[in-house]
GUZA-157552 format. One record per residue (C-alpha): x, y, z; residue number from 1. Coordinates in nm, 3 decimals. Layout:
N
(vogu (X Y Z) NUM)
...
//
This chain:
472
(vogu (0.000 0.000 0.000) 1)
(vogu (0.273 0.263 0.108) 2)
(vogu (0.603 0.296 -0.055) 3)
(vogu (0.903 0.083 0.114) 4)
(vogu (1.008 0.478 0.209) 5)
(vogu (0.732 0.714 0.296) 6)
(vogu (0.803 1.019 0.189) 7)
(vogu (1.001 1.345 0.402) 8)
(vogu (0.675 1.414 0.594) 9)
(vogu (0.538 1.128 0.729) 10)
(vogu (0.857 0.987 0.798) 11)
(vogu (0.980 1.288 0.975) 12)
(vogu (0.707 1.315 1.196) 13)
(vogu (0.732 0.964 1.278) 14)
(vogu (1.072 1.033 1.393) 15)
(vogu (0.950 1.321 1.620) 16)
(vogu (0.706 1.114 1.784) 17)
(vogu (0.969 0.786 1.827) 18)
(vogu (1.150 1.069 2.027) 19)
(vogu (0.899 1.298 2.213) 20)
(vogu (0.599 0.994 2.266) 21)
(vogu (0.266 1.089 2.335) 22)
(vogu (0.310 1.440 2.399) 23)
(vogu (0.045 1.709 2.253) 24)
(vogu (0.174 1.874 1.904) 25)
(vogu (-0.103 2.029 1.730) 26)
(vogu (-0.399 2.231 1.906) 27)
(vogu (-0.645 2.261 1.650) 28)
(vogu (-1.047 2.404 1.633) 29)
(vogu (-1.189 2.071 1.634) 30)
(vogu (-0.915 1.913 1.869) 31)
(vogu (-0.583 1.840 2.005) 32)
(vogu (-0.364 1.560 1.930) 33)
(vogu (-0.007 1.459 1.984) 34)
(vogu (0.237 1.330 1.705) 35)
(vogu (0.121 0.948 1.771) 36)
(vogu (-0.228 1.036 1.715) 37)
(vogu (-0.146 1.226 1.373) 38)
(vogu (0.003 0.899 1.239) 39)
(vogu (-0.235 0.634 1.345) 40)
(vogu (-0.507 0.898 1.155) 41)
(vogu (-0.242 0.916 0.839) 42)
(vogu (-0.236 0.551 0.837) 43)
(vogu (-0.534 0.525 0.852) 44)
(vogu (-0.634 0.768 0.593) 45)
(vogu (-0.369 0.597 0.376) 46)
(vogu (-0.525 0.298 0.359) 47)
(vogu (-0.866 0.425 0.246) 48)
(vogu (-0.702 0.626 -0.042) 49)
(vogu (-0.528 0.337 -0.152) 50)
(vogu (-0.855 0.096 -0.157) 51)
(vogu (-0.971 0.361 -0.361) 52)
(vogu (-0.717 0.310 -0.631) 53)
(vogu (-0.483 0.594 -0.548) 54)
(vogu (-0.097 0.490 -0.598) 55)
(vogu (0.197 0.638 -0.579) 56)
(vogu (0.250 0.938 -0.807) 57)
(vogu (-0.077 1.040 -0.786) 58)
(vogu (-0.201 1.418 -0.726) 59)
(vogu (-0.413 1.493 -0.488) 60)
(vogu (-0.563 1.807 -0.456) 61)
(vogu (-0.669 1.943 -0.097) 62)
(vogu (-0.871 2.227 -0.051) 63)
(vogu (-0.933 2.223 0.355) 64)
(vogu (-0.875 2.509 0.600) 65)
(vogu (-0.695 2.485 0.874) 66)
(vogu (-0.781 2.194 1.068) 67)
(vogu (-0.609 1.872 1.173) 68)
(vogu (-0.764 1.668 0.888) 69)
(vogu (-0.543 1.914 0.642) 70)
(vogu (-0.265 1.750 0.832) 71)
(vogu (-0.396 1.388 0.835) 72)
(vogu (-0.387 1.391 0.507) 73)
(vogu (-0.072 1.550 0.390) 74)
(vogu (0.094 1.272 0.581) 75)
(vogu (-0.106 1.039 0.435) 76)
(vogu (-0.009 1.092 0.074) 77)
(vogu (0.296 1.163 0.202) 78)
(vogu (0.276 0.800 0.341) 79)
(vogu (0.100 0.640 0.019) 80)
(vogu (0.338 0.809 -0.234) 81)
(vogu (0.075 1.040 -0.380) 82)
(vogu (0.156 1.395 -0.438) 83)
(vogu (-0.024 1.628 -0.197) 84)
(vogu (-0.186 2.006 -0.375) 85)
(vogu (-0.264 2.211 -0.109) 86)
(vogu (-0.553 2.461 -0.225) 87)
(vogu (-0.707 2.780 -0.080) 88)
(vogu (-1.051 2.692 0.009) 89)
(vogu (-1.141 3.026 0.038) 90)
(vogu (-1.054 3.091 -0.327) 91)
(vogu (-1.338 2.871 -0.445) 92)
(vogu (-1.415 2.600 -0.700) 93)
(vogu (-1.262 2.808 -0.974) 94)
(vogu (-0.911 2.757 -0.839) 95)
(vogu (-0.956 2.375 -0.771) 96)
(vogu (-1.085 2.382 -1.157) 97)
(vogu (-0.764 2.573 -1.274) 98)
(vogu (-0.570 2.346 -1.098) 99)
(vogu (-0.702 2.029 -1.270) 100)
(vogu (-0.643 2.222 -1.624) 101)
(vogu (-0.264 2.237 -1.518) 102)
(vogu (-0.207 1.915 -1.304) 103)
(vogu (-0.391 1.585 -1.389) 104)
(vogu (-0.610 1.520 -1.017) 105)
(vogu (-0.662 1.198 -0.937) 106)
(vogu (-0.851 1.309 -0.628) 107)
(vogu (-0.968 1.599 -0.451) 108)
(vogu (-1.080 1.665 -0.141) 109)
(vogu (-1.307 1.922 0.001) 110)
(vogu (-1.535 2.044 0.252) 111)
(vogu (-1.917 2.117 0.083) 112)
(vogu (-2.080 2.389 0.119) 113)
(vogu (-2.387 2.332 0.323) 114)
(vogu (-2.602 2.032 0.173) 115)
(vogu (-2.420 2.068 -0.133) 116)
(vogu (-2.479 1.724 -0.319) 117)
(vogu (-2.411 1.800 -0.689) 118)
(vogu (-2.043 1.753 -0.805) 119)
(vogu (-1.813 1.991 -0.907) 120)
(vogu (-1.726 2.025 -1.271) 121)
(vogu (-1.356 1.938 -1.306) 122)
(vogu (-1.330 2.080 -1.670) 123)
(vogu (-1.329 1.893 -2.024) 124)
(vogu (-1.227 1.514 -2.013) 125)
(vogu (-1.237 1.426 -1.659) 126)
(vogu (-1.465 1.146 -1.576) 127)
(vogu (-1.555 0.985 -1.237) 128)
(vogu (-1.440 0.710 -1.066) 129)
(vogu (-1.587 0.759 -0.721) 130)
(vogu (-1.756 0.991 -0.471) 131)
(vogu (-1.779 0.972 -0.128) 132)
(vogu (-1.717 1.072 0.220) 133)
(vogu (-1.457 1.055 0.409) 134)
(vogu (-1.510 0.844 0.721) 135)
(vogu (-1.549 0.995 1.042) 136)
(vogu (-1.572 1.339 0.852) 137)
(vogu (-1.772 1.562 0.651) 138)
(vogu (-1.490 1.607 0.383) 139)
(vogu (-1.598 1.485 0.044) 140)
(vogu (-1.360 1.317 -0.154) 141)
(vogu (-1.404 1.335 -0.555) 142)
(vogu (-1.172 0.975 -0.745) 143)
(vogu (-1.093 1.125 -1.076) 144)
(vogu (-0.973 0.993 -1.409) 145)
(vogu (-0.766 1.317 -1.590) 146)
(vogu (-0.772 1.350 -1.939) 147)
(vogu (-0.498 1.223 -2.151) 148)
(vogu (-0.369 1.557 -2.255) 149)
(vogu (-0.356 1.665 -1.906) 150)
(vogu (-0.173 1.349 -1.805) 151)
(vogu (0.080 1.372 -2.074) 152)
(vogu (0.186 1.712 -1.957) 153)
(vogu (0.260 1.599 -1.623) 154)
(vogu (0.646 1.449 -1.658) 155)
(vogu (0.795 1.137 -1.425) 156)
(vogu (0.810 1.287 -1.057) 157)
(vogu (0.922 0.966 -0.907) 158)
(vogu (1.055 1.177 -0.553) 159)
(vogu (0.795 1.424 -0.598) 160)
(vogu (0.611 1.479 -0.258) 161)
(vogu (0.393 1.874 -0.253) 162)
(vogu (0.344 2.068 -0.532) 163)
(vogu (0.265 2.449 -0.456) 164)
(vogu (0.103 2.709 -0.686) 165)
(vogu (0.294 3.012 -0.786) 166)
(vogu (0.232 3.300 -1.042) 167)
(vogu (0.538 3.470 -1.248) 168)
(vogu (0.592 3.838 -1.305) 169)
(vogu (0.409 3.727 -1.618) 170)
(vogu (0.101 3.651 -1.408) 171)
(vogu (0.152 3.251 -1.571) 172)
(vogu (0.041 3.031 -1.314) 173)
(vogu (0.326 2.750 -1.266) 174)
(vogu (0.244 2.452 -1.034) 175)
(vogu (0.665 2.422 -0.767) 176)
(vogu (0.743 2.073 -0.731) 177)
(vogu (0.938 1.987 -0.418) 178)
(vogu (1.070 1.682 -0.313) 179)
(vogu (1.206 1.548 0.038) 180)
(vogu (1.504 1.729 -0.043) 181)
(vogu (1.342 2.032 -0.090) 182)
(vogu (1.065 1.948 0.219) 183)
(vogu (1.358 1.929 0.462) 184)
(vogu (1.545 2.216 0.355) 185)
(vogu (1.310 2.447 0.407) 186)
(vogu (1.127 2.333 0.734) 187)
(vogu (1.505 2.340 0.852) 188)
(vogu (1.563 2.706 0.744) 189)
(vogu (1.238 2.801 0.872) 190)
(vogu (1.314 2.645 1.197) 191)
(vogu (1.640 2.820 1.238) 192)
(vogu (1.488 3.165 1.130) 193)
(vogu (1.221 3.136 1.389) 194)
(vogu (1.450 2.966 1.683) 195)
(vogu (1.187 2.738 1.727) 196)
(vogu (1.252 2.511 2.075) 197)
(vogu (1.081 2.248 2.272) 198)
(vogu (0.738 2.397 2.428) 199)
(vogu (0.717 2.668 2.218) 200)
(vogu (0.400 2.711 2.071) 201)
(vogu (0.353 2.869 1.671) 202)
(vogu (0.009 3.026 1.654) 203)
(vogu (-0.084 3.132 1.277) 204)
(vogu (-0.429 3.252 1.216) 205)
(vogu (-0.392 3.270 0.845) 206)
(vogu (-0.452 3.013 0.576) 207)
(vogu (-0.220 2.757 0.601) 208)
(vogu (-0.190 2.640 0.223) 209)
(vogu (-0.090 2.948 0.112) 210)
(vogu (0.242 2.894 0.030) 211)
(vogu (0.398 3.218 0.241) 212)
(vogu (0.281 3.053 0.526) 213)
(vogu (0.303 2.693 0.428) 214)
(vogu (0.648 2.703 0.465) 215)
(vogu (0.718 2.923 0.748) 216)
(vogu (0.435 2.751 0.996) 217)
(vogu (0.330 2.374 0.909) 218)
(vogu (0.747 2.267 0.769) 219)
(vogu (0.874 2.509 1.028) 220)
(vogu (0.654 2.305 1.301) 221)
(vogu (0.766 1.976 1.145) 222)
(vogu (1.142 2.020 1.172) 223)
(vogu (1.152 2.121 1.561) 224)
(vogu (0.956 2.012 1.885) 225)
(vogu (0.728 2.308 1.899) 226)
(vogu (0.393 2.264 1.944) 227)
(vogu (0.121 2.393 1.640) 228)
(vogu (-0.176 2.594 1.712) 229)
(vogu (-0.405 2.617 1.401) 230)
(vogu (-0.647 2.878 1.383) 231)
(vogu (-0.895 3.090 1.170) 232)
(vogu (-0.984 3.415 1.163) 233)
(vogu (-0.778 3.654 1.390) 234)
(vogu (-0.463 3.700 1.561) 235)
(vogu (-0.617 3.786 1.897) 236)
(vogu (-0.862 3.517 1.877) 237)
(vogu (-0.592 3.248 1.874) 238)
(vogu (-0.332 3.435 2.123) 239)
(vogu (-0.550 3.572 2.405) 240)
(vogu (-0.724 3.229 2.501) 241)
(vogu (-0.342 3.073 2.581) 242)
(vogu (-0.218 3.043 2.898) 243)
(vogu (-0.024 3.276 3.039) 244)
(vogu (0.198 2.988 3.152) 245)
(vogu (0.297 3.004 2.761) 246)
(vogu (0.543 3.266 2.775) 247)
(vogu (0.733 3.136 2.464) 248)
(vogu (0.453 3.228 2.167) 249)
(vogu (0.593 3.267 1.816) 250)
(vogu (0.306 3.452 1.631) 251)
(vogu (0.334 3.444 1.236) 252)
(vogu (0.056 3.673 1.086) 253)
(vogu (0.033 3.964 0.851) 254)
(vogu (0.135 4.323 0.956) 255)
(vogu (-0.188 4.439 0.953) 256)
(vogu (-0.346 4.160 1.214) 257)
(vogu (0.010 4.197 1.450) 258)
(vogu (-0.080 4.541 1.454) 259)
(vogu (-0.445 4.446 1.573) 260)
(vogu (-0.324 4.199 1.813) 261)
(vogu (-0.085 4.444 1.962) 262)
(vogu (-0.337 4.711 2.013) 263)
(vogu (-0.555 4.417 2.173) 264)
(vogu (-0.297 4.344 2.397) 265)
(vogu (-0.227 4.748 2.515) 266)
(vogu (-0.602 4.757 2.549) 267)
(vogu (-0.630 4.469 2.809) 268)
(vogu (-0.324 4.550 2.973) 269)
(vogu (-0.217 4.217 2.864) 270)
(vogu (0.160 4.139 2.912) 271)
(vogu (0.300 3.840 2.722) 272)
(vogu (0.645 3.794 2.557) 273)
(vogu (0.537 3.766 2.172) 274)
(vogu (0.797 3.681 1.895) 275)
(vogu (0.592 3.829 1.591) 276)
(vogu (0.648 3.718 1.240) 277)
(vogu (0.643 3.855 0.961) 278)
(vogu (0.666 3.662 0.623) 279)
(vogu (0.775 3.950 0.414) 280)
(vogu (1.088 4.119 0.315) 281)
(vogu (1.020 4.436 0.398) 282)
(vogu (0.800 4.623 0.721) 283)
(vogu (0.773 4.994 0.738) 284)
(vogu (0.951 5.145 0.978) 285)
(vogu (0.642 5.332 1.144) 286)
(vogu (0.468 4.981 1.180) 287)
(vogu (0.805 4.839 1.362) 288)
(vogu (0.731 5.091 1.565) 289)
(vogu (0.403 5.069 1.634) 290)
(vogu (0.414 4.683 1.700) 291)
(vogu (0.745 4.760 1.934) 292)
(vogu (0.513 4.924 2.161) 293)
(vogu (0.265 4.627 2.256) 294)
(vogu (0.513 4.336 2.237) 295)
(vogu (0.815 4.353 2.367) 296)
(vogu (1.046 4.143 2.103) 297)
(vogu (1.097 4.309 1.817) 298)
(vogu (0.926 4.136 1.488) 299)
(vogu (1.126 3.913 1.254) 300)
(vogu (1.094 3.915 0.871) 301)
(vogu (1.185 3.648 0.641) 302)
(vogu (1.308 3.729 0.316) 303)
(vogu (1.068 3.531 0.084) 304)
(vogu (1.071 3.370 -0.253) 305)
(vogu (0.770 3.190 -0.359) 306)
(vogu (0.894 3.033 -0.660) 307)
(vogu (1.201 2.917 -0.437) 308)
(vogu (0.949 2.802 -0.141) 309)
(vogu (1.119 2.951 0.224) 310)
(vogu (1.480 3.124 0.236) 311)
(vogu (1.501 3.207 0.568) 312)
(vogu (1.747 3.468 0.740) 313)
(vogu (1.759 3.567 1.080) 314)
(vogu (1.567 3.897 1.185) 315)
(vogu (1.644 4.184 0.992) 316)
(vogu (1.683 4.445 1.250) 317)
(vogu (1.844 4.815 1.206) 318)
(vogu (2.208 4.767 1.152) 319)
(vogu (2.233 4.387 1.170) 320)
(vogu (2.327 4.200 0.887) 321)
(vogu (2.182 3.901 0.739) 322)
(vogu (2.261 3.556 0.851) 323)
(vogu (2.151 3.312 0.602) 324)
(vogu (2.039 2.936 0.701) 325)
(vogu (2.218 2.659 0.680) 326)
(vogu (2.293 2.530 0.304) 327)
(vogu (2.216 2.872 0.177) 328)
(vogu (2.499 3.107 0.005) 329)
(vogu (2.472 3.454 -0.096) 330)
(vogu (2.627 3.682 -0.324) 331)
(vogu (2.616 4.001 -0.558) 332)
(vogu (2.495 4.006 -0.868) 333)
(vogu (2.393 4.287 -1.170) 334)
(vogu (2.331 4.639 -1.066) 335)
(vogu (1.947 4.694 -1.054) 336)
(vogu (1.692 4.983 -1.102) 337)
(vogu (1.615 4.992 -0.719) 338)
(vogu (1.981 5.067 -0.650) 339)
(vogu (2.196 4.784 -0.494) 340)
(vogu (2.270 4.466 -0.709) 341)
(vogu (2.029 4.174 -0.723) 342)
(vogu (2.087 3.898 -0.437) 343)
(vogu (2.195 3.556 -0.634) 344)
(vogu (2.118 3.236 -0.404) 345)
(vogu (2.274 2.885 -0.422) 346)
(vogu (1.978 2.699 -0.224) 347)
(vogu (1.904 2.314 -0.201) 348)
(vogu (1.558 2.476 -0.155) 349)
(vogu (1.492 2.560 -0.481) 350)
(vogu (1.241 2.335 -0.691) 351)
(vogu (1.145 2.329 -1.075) 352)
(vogu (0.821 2.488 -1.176) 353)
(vogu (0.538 2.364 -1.411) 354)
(vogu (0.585 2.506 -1.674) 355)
(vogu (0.980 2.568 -1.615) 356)
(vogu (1.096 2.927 -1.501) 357)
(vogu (1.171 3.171 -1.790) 358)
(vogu (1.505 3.294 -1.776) 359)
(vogu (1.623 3.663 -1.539) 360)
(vogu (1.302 3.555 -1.300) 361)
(vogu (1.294 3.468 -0.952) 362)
(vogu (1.384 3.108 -0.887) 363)
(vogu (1.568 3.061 -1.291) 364)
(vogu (1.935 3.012 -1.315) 365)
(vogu (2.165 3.277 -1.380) 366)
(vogu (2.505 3.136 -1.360) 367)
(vogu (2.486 2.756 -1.234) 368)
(vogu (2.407 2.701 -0.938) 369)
(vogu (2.339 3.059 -0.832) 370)
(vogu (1.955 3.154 -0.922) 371)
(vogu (1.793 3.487 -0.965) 372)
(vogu (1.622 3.602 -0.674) 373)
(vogu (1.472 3.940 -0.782) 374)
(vogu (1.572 4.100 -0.470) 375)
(vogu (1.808 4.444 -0.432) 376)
(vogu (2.060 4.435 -0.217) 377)
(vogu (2.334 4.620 -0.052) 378)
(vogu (2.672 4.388 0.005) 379)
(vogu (2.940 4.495 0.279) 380)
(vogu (3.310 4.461 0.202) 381)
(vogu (3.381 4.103 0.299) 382)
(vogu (3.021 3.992 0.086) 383)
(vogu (2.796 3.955 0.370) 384)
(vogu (2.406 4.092 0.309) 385)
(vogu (2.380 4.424 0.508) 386)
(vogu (2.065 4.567 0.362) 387)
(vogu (1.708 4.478 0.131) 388)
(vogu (1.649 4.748 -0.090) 389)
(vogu (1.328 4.589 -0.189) 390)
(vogu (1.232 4.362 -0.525) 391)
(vogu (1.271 4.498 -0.859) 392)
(vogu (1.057 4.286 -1.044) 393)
(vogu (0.722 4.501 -0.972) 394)
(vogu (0.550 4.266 -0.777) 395)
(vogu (0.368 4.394 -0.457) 396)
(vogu (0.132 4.278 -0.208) 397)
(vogu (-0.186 4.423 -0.147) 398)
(vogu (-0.503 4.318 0.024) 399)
(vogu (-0.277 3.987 0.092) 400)
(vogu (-0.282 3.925 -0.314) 401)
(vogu (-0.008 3.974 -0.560) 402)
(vogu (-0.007 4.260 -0.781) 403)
(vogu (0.220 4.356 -1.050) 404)
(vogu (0.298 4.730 -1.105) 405)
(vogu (0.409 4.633 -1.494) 406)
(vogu (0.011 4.513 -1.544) 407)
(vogu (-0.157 4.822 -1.403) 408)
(vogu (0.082 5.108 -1.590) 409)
(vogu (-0.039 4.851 -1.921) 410)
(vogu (-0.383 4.840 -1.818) 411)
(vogu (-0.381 5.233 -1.796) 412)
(vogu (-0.191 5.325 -2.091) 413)
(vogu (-0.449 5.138 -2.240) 414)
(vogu (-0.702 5.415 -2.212) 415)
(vogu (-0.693 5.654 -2.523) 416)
(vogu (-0.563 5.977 -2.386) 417)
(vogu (-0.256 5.868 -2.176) 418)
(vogu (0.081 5.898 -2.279) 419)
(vogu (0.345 5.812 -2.019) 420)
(vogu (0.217 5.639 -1.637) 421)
(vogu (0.376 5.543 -1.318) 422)
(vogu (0.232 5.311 -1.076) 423)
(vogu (0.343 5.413 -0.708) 424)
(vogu (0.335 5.132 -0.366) 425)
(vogu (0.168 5.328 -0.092) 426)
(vogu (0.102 5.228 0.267) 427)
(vogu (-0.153 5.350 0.493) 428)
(vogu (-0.128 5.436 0.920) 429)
(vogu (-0.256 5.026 0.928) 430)
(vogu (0.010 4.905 0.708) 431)
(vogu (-0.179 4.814 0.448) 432)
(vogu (-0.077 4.837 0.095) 433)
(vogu (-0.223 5.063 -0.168) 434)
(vogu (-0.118 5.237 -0.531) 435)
(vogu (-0.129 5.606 -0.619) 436)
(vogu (-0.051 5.656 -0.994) 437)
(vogu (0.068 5.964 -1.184) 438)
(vogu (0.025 6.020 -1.545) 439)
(vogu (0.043 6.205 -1.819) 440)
(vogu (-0.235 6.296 -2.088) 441)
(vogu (-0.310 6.468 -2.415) 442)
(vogu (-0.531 6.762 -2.427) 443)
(vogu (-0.623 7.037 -2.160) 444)
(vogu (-0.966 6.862 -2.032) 445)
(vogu (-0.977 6.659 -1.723) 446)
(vogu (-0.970 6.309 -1.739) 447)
(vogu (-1.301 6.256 -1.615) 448)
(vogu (-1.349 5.852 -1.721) 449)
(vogu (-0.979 5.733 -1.587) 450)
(vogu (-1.135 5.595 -1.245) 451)
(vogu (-1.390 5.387 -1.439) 452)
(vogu (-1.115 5.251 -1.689) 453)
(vogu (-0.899 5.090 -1.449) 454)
(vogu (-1.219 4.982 -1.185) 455)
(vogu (-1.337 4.814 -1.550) 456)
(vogu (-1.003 4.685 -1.648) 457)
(vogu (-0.840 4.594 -1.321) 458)
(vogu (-0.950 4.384 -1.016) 459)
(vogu (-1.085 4.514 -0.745) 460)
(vogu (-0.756 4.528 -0.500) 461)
(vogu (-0.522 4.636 -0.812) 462)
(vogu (-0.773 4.971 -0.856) 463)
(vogu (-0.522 5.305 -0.773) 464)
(vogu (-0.696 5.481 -0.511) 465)
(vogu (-0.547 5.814 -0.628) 466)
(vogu (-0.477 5.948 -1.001) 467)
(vogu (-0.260 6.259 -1.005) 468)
(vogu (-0.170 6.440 -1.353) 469)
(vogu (0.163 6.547 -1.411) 470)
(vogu (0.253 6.874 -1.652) 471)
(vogu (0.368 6.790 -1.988) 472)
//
């Protein structure tokens, strides 16, 4: 049923509980349960995929939230062989249908939506092989037969373990392979970045699948004896029901819900010693700041690549230079528009993408085996990493999404009266990201319709709040 050698993460957490027993691991909404319990549920689930036909090699798409059952059964195709697809339930059926137009799904599982009965349609050429629930749940689980064209694109992945989505510069959606290899060296970095010991406890509130957080919280957890708590919704709603007894809480969120829980935490005259996380390159120095005031350790931030999964550094504070994880090497590369040169990585993290990476972006090879990063940096004399400039490939985030600066200046140029525009990052008193654009025009009228062009061209969180015209 399971391969002679289960894959990096059921074998690693069968390790972990060989050493630490019984003990509680993972505090979840539904329950808690310690490493043994996780793997007599993997087994268990392992065994019902495989009487279902799945075998090794297989993708498996799983669009859960964050509870224990997302765990369950990452271990158990990590177990049977099959390749686990973690998917953002909250981004609908439209996602899990994109996905099976890039990757050929041989199963999916899902939570329905109320009394949902009818199933989903998986796109042209997929047929049915069973539909059921999954015992002891109310997860429905879809046994699919892809269509041959789909099939054939997928190549031989014989140590192929997690595939996680990305999306180029481009905006091409490209489906990162990682194997064991690439499973241990980044729960390792992401350990070592977040000094993760015995009996401390890593409280994320965000969803889990998303890649950003993926690596930082669920391999972090995996490759040290700290215990999980897996949450939904808010910060404060996860942190403030702890026990004070906890003192060792290691809190990855966005900046925007630290800065809520640290306001929470002023307000109730609460006093516990917080590590905040935050998985981005860069915080504003007012929001530092304003988090510094609530909770007492200053917050970490982990340089990120998505297409390169986790490469974690230690916290970038003011002055300090960068201390890169174990396995990782650093060094200069071309001068870029941001000022600095462009950090080029040597990683045992990196994976290939589906379709492969197109040459000068993030995660392609620039000179073997150092890879683009699309990161500015500033080097000090004896090469070490003193300072992020920022990336220079126009990608931002805002509202938590991806957005490319390249596709909104195109989107607006579009319109028939602009001549020249520049899209500008903004961030408000909350820390939340924004554009302002300035522009230029022909004639002497106002630009009365420019507002209603991008809100008709451009999704909702990509719309420039403010349009300013510039002489000439």
């Amino acid at each position: 049923m399971s391969r002679a050698s289960p894959g990096h993460l059921y074998a690693r957490l069968a390790y972990a509980a060989r050493r630490r027993g019984s003990a509680r691991s993972v505090y979840g909404p539904e329950n808690t349960l310690s490493r043994r319990g996780l793997l007599t549920r993997a087994d268990r689930r392992a065994r019902e995929l495989a009487g279902l036909g799945l075998q090794p090699g297989d993708p498996v798409a799983l669009s859960l939230g964050n509870t224990a059952e997302l765990l369950v059964l990452l271990l158990a195709c990590s177990k049977l062989g099959a390749v686990a697809v973690p998917l953002d339930p909250a981004r609908g059926e439209r996602l899990v249908r994109h996905t099976a137009g890039r990757l050929p799904l041989r199963a999916v599982v899902r939570r329905p939506r109320g009394h949902e009965a009818v199933a989903p349609d998986y796109g042209d050429g997929y047929r049915f092989a069973s539909r059921r629930r999954l015992p002891g749940s109310l997860l429905m689980l879809d046994v699919l037969h892809p269509p041959a064209p789909v099939a054939a694109r997928w190549p031989d992945q014989p140590d192929a373990e997690l595939v996680v989505a990305a999306r180029g510069i481009d905006g091409t959606a490209r489906d990162i392979v990682r194997t064991a290899e690439h499973l241990q060296a980044v729960g390792e970095a992401a350990a070592h970045a977040l000094c993760l010991r015995a009996g401390a406890r890593l409280v994320c509130a965000q969803p889990l699948v998303v890649p950003c957080f993926f690596d930082v919280v669920l391999l972090g957890w995996l490759a040290s004896e700290a215990q999980l708590v897996m949450t939904e919704g808010s910060a404060v709603d996860a942190v403030l029901p702890l026990s004070s007894r906890h003192e060792d809480l290691v809190v990855v969120d966005t900046a925007h819900e630290l800065l809520c829980l640290a306001r929470t935490l002023t307000a109730t005259g609460t006093t516990r010693r917080l590590q905040p996380v935050v998985p981005q390159a860069f915080v504003p120095d007012h929001i530092v700041k304003i988090l510094g005031q609530s909770i007492q350790r200053p917050p970490r931030q982990l340089l990120r690549l998505e297409e390169l999964g986790l490469l974690a550094h230690r916290v970038l504070e003011r002055g300090a230079t960068f201390e890169p994880a174990a396995g990782v090497r650093l060094r200069s590369g071309a001068a870029m528009q941001t000022g600095g040169h462009e950090v080029l990585i040597d990683t045992t993290q990196a994976a290939p993408g589906l379709p492969p990476i197109p040459a000068t972006e993030p995660g392609s090879v620039a000179d073997p085996p150092w890879r683009h990063c699309g990161y500015a940096g500033r080097f000090s004399r004896d090469g070490r990493l003193s300072e992020i400039l920022g990336r220079d490939d126009g990608l931002l985030h805002i509202e938590g999404r991806r957005a490319c600066l390249d596709h909104v200046e195109e989107v607006l140029l579009s319109h028939r009266r602009l001549t020249w525009v520049q899209a500008l990052p903004q961030t408000d008193p909350d820390g939340e990201g924004w554009l302002a654009v300035e522009y230029r025009a022909t004639g002497q009228t106002p630009v009365d319709d420019l507002e209603d062009h991008a809100i008709g061209q451009l999704p909702p969180f990509m719309v420039p709040r403010r349009f300013e015209r510039q002489p000439g």
